[in-house]
C-alpha positions as CSV (number, residue, x, y, z in Angstrom):
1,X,-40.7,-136.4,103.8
2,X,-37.4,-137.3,101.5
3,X,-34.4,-136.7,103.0
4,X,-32.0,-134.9,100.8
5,X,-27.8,-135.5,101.4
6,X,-24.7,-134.1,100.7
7,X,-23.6,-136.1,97.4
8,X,-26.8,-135.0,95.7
9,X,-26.8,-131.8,96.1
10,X,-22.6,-131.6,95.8
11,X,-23.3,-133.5,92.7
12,X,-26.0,-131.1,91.2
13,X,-23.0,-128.2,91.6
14,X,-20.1,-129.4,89.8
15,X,-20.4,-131.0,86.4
16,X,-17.3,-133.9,86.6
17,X,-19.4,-135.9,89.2
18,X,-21.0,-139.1,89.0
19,X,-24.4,-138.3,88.7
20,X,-24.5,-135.1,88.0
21,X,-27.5,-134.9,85.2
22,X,-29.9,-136.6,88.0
23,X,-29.0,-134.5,90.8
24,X,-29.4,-131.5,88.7
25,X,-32.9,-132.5,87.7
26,X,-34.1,-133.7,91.0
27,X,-32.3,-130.1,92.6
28,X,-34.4,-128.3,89.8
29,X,-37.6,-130.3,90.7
30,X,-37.3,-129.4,94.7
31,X,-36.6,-125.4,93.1
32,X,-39.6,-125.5,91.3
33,X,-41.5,-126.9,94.1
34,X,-42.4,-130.4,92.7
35,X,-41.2,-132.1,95.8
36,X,-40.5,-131.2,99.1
37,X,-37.7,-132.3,100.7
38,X,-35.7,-131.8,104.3
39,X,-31.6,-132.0,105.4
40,X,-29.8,-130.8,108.6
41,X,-27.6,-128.2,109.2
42,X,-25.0,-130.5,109.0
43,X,-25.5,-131.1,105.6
44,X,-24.8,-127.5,104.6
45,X,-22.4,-127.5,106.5
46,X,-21.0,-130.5,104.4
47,X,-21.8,-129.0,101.4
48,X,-20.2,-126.1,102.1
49,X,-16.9,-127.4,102.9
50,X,-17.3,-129.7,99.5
51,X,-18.0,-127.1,97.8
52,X,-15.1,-124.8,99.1
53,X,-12.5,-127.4,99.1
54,X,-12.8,-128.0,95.7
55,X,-13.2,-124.5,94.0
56,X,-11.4,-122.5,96.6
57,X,-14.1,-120.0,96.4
58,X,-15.7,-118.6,99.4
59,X,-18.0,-116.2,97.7
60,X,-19.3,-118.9,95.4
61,X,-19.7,-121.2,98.6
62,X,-22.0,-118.4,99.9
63,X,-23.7,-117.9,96.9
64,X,-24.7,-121.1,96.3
65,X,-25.7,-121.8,100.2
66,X,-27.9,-118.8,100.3
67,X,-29.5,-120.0,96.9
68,X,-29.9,-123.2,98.6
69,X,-31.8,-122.1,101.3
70,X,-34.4,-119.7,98.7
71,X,-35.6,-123.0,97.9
72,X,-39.1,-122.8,99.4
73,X,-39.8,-126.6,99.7
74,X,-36.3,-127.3,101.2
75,X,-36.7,-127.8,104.9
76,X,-32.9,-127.1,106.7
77,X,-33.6,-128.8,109.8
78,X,-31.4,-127.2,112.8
79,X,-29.8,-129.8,114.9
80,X,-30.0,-129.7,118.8
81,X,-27.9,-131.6,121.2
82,X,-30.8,-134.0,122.1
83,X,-31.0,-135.0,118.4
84,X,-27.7,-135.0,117.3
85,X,-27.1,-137.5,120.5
86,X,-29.9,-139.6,118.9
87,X,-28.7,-139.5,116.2
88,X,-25.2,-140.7,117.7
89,X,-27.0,-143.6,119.4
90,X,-28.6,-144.9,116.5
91,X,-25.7,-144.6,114.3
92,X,-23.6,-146.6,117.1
């Protein structure tokens, strides 16, 4: 399974970023269900507050969160304490 992050899909949403073209086609590929990917809910999280930070928009945030997670071949994988302390270990 491909792990999908912040920056791409932060990337596919406003159109000054580096990368943006790419991210929009590999976001429009995982729409159309031509791959499958996974990311946390920390991601989202990150996403959102990317998102909000730079347009100020709290409705659009929501918007584009809920569209997010339409996708039917993107997996939002919740995060428990066990994993997130895994995660933690391995990262340290």
């Amino acid at each position: 399974m491909i792990y999908i992050d912040t920056s791409v899909i932060v990337n596919s949403f406003f159109t000054d970023e580096k990368g943006t073209e790419s991210s929009k086609k590999l976001m429009e590929k995982i729409r159309d269900g031509k791959f499958t990917v996974c990311t946390s809910e920390f991601t989202i999280l990150e996403i959102a507050s990317g998102i909000s930070r730079r347009s100020g928009d709290p409705d659009l945030v929501n918007e584009f969160i809920e569209e997010l997670r339409a996708y039917p071949n993107l997996r939002i994988v919740p995060i428990s304490k066990l994993l997130f302390d895994r995660a933690f270990e391995i990262a340290t």
